[in-house]
N, C-alpha and C positions, 0 to 999 in steps of 0.2 A: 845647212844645205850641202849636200854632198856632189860630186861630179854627176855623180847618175842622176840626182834630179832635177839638176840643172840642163841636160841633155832628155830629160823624162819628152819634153813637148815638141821635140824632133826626131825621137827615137824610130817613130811609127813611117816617115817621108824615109827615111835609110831603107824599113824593113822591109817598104813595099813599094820601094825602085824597081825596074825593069831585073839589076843585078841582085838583089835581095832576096827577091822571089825566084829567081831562079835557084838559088843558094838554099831558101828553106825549103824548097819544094823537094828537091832532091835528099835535106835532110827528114823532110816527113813519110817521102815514100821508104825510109828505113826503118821509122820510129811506129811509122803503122800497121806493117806485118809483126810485132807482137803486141799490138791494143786489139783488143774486142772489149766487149759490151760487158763490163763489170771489176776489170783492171782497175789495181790501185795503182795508180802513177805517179812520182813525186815528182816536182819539174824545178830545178836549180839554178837561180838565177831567172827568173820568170820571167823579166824584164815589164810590158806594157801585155803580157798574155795571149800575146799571138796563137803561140803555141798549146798555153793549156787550154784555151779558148777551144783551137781544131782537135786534141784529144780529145776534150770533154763531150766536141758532138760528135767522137765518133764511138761514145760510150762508156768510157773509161769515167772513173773518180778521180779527181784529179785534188791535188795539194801544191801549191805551186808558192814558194818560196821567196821574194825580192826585199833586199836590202834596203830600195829607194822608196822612201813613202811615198813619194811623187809620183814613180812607174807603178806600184802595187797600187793605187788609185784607178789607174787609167785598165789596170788587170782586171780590178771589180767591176769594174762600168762593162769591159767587154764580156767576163766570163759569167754568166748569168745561170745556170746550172752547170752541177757535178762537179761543180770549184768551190775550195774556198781557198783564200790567199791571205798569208801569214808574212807580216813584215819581220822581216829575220836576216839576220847573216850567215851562210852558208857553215861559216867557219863555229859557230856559238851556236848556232837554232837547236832548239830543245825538242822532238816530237814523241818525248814523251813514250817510248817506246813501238811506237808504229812501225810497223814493216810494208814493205811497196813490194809487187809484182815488179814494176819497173821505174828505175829512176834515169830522169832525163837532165841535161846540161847544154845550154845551146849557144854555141858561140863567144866562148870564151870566158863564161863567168868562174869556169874552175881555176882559169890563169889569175885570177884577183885572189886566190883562197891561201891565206897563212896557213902555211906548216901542211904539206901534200902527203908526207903520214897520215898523219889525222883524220885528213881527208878519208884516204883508205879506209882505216878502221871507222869510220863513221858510214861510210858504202856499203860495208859488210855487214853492220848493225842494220841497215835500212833495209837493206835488196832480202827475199825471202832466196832461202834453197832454191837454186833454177829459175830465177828473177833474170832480170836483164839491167847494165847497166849501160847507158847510151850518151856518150860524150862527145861535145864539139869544142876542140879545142884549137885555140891560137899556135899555129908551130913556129918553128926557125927559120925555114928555109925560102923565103918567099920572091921568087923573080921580079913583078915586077915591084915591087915596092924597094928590092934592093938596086934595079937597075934605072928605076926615079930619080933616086935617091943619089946616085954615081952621077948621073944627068944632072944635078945641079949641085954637083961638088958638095953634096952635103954626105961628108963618113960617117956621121957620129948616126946619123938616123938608117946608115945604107947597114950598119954593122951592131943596131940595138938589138933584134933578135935574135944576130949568133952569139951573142955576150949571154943570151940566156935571160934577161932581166931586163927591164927599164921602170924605174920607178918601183910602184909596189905589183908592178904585171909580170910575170913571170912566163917564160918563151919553152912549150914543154915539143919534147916528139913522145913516140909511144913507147920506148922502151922506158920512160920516166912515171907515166902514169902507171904500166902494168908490173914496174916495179914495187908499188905500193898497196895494187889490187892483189892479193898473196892468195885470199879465198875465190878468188875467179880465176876463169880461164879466157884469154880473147878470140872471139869468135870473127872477127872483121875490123880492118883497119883501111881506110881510104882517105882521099885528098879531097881538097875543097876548095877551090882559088888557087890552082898551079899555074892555067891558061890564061885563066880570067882575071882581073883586075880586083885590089884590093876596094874597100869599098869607101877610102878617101879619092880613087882614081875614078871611082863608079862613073863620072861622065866621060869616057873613053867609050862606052858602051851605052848609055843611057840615049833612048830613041834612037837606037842602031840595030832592028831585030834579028838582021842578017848578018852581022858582026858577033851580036851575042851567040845566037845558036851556033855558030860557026865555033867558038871560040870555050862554047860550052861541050857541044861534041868532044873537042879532042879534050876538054881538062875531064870528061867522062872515063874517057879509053885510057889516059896516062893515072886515073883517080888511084887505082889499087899499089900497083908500082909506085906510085909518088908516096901513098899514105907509109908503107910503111919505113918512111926515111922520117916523118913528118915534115914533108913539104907542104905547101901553097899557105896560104893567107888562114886556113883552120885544115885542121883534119878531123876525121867524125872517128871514133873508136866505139864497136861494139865488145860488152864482156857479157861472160856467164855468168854467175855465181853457182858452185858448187855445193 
């Protein structure tokens, strides 16, 4: 059993906290200005299929990817049409030559992924000419988790994502990813958790919904500025493929 599917049966109470939902909603109102009705989507890191779940009803085919037998389970049970879900590691999955209109990534499963070359050239085989690729990724730079972290004299946790690494998670910003995408162009880079609390702190905010919006507004207005430092708790990266 692996970490992810050990966490598979509480995955879903994270994703649809007060804070969570506020978080993907804001990532799907980017992800659905290019889905229409017959989109090949691949979805990276699928987790419990939130995500390819709400692509798939809004038309798109969806292919959605998870590593944890345990969350690809819980993916089938949700995604009931224009899914099918393939237990695989991101880093190894075979598809066999397929190509995607657009390929998705949400919240950090690209930060798990050995060897971020690879990666690349494995994006550029997927995404067709003028595809889109759409990544949410874990950055560096994250206030409060680092001002927590300072709060109870703990450095070694205030200072794991400026080391760039912890374990096998790797802490990127966007000049790292688009270092690797050579056949794309970036189209949008934005913040994701600058204002707002990471989502071990999620009860700072959770049954607060005048705190939340409050706290959401400004991490909106600072999103673009912040994104392209790779600050807050993820940052969401749009590319082209050329």
């Amino acid at each position: 059993m692996t970490d992810f599917d050990a966490a598979a049966s509480g995955y879903d109470d994270v994703a649809n906290s007060d804070l969570g939902s506020e978080l993907r909603h804001r990532v799907h109102a980017v992800v659905d200005e290019f889905v229409t009705t017959g989109t090949d989507l691949l979805d990276l890191g699928a987790g419990t299929g939130i995500d390819a779940a709400h692509y798939a009803q809004r038309g798109a085919t969806v292919l959605a990817v998870e590593r944890s037998a345990a969350m690809a389970a819980q993916a089938r049970d949700r995604c009931r049409s224009n899914c099918t879900v393939e237990v695989a590691d991101i880093s190894t999955v075979d598809l066999a030559g397929r190509t995607f209109d657009l390929v998705t990534s949400n919240f950090g499963a690209v930060n798990c992924v050995e060897g971020l070359d690879s990666l690349g050239a494995r994006l550029s085989a997927w995404c067709r000419p003028g595809g889109r690729v759409v990544l949410v990724v874990m950055g560096r730079w994250v206030p409060w988790e680092t001002i927590g972290a300072l709060r109870h004299l703990d450095r070694a946790r205030a200072m794991r994502r400026l080391r760039g690494h912890d374990g096998d998670v790797r802490y990127l910003v966007p000049r790292d990813v688009s270092a690797v995408l050579s056949d794309f162009e970036v189209e949008a880079v934005s913040s994701l958790g600058l204002v707002l609390p990471t989502y071990q702190q999620r009860a700072a905010v959770e049954g607060r919904p005048r705190l939340l919006r409050t706290l959401a507004r400004l991490d909106r207005v600072l999103a673009r500025p912040a994104g392209r430092l790779g600050a807050g708790d993820h940052w969401l990266g749009v590319w082209r493929r050329r």
